[in-house]
Structures are given as C-alpha cells and as structure tokens.
N, C-alpha and C positions, 0 to 999 in steps of 0.2 A: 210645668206643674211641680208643685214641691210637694214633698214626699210629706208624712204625719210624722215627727221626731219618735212620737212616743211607739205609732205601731214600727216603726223602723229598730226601735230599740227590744220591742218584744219578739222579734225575728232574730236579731244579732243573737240574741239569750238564747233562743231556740236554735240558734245554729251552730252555738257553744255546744250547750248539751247533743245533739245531734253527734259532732266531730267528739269530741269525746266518747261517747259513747262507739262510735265506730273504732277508735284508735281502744279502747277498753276489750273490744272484740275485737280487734286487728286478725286475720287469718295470712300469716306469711307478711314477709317485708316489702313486697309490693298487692298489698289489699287496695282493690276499686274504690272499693267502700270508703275508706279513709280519703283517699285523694279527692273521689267526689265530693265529701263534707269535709276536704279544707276547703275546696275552693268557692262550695256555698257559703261556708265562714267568710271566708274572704269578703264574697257578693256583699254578702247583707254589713260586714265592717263598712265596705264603704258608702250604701246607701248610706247608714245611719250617720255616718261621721258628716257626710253631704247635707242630711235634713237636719241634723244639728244647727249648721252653720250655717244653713238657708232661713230656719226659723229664729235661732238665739244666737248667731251669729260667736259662737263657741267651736272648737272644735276638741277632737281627745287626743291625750299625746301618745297618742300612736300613730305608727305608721306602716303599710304595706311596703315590703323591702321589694327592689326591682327582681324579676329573673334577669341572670345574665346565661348569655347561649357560652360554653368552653371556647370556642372561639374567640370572644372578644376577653375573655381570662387572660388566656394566651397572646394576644395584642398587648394588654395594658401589660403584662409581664415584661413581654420586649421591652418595650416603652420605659420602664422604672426601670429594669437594669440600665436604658441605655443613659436615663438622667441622674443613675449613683453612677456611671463611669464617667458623666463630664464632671460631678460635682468631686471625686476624688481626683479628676485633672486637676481641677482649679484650686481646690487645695495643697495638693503637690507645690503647683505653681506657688500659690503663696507663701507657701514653706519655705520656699528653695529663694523666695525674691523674684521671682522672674517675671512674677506680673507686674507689669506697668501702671500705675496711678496717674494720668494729668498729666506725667510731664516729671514730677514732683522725684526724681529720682536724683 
C-alpha cells in the first residue's frame, strides 16, 4: 500500500511544529515530551520521504543519522588507533628505506 505524498507531507509539518513546540516548552534536560515528538518527527520523516519516492520517485536530502550503542564507539576507537599505529609503521618504514618494492632494491 503506498502512502498519499501529500497527507505524508501534512503530518511531517505537524510533527515539526509539534517537536518544536515541545523543545519551546522543554521542562528539564531530559523532558518525555521532547524525546516523544523527536521520534514522531522522525516516524513521519520517513514515511513521507518513503511516499515521495513511491509516488515521484524523488526523494529529500536528508537523512536519519544511525544510533550507535557506546560500545560499538568504543570498538571503532580500538580499531582507528590500531590502523594509525600500522599506518605510522609503514611510513617509518618508508622513511627509513626498509620497505621492500618487487625486488627493485
């Protein structure tokens, strides 16, 4: 079933105003209210972006950034340091001559 572009797009608006409005009244830095109406914001972002591209075959340049859990932060952190400590081996290396090309020495 494909969604109506246009009511998809009068929901988005309304869920602007809505999340606005709640962050306008925010009570404290962790308000229900607010988190609620981002993530209806969110909903209705993507139907509409979805019946866009179902009906007009468009879509908008935007896009919903992923959650990542602190744990996988903490992985991908490991991970880069551990590929700036080979990539400053290897340029050591290269510095110094001691890497080997083919042969070509």
């Amino acid at each position: 079933m494909t969604a109506d572009p246009r009511a998809a797009l009068d929901r988005f608006i309304a869920a602007l105003e809505a999340h606005y409005n709640a962050v306008a009244a925010r009570r404290g830095e962790d308000d229900p209210a607010v988190d609620d109406a981002y993530y209806v914001l969110a909903d209705a972002f993507e139907v509409y972006d979805e019946a866009l591209g179902q009906v007009h075959g468009e879509a908008t340049p935007f896009y919903l950034a992923e959650e990542d859990d602190d744990e996988d932060d903490e992985d991908d952190d490991e991970e880069e340091d551990e590929i700036d400590d080979l990539d400053d081996t290897l340029d050591d290396d290269v510095l110094s001559g001691e890497l080997e090309t083919d042969g070509a020495r």
